[in-house]
C-alpha positions as MATLAB code, in Angstrom:
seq = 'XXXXXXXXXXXXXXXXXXXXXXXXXXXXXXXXXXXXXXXXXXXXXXXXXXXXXXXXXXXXXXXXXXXXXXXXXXXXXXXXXXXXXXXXXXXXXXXXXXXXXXXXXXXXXXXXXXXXXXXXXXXXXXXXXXXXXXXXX';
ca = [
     -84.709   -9.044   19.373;
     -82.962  -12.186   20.945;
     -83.264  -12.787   24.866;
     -80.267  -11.309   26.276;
     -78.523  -13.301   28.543;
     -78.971  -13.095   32.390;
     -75.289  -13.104   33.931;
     -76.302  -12.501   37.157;
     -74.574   -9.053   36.967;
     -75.933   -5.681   36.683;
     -76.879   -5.060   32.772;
     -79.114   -2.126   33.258;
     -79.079    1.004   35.662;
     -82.103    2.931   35.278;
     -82.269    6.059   37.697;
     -85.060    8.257   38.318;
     -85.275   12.483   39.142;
     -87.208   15.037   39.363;
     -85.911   17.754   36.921;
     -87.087   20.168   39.751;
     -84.619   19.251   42.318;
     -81.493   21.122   42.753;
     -78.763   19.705   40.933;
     -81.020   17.054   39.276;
     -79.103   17.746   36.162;
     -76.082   17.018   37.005;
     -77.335   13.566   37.976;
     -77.401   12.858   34.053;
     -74.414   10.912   32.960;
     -73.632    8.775   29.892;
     -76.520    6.360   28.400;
     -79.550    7.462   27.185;
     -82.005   10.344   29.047;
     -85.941   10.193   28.979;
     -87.851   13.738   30.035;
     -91.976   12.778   31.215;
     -92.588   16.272   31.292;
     -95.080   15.871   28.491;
     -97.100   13.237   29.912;
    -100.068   13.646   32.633;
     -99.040   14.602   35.785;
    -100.719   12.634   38.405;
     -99.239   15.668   40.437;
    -102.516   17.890   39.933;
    -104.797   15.608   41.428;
    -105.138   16.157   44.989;
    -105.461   12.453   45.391;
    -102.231   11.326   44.454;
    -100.098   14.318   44.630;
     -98.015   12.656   47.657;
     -98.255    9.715   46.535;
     -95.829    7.926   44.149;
     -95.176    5.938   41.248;
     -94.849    2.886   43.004;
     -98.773    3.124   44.162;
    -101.246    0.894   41.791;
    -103.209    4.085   41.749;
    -100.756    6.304   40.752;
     -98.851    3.880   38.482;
    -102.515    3.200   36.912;
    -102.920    6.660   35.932;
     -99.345    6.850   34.556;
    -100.227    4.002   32.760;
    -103.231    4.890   30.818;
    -102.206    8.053   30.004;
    -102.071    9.160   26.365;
     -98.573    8.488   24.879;
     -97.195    6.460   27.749;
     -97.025    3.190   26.160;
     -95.114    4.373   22.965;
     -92.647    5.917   25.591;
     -92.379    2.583   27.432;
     -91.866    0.883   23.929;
     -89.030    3.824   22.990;
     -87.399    3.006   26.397;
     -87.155   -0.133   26.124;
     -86.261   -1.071   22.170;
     -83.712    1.970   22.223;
     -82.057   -0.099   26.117;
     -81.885   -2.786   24.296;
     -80.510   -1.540   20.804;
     -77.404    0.072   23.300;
     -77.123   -3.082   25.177;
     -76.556   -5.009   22.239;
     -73.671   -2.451   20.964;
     -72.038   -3.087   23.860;
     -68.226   -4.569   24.405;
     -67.161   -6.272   26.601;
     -65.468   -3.711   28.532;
     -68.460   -1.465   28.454;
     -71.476   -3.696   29.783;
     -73.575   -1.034   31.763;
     -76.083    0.474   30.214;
     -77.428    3.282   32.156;
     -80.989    5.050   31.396;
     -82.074    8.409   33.281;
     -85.809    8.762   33.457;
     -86.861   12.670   34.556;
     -90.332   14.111   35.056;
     -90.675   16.961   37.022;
     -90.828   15.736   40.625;
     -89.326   12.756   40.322;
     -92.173   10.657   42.427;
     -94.837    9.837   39.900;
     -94.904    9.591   35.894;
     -90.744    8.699   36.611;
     -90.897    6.199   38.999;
     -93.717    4.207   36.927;
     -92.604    4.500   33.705;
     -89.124    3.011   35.232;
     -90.702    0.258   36.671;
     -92.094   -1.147   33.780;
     -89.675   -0.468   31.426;
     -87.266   -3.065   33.760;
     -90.349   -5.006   33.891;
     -89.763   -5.314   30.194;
     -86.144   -5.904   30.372;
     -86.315   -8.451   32.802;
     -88.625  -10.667   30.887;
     -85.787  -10.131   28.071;
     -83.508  -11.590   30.459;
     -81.565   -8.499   31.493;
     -80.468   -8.048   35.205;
     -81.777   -4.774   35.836;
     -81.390   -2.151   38.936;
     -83.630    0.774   39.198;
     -82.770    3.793   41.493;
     -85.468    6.462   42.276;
     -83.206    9.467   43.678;
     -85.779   11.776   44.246;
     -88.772    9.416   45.266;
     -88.279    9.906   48.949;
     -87.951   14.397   48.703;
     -90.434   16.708   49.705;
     -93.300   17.328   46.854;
     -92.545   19.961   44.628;
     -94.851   22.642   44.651;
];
């Protein structure tokens, strides 16, 4: 796919939650919605269970667990597929990314997928709006 072009304006909203949280669900608007529940949860190990996403540690483990690189892929060719079917009066694309805390396999996988985007060109804005809640138990 083509660079897309960088016009300084938002492109890309991709917002984080933890499925968990009350009222998470209602969070979920238009665009296109990713559920983590299926991947490792760095949540079991003792080590990084208040920890988050944004930690190399953490966002190691979410990273070299099984499966998490074809999801990274999905997000991002699938971001990009909507982006490009966009008009001009519809230029936001927004992307919901859920596991069930909302502080570890989430937040990473977000980060990298605008990683992606960004090198694509696209001016991307990630919000994690459960990062900073209490740890689910």
């Amino acid at each position: 796919m083509e660079p897309t072009e960088n016009t300084g304006f938002v492109q890309v909203v991709i917002q984080t939650i933890g499925t968990l949280h009350p009222g998470a669900i209602n969070l979920v608007g238009d665009g296109l919605y990713y559920d983590l529940s299926k991947l490792r949860n760095p949540h079991h190990d003792p080590a990084m269970r208040y920890r988050t996403g944004l930690d190399r540690e953490v966002y190691r483990h979410v990273v070299d667990t099984p499966g998490a690189n074809t999801v990274i892929s999905r997000i991002v060719d699938e971001t990009q597929a909507l982006m490009a079917q966009r008009t001009k009066n519809l230029k936001l694309t927004r992307v919901t990314i859920a596991c069930r805390g909302g502080r570890h396999r989430s937040v990473a996988i977000a980060e990298i997928a605008a990683e992606y985007l960004r090198a694509e060109g696209a001016c991307v804005e990630v919000d994690h709006r459960h990062i900073a809640l209490p740890v689910v138990q």
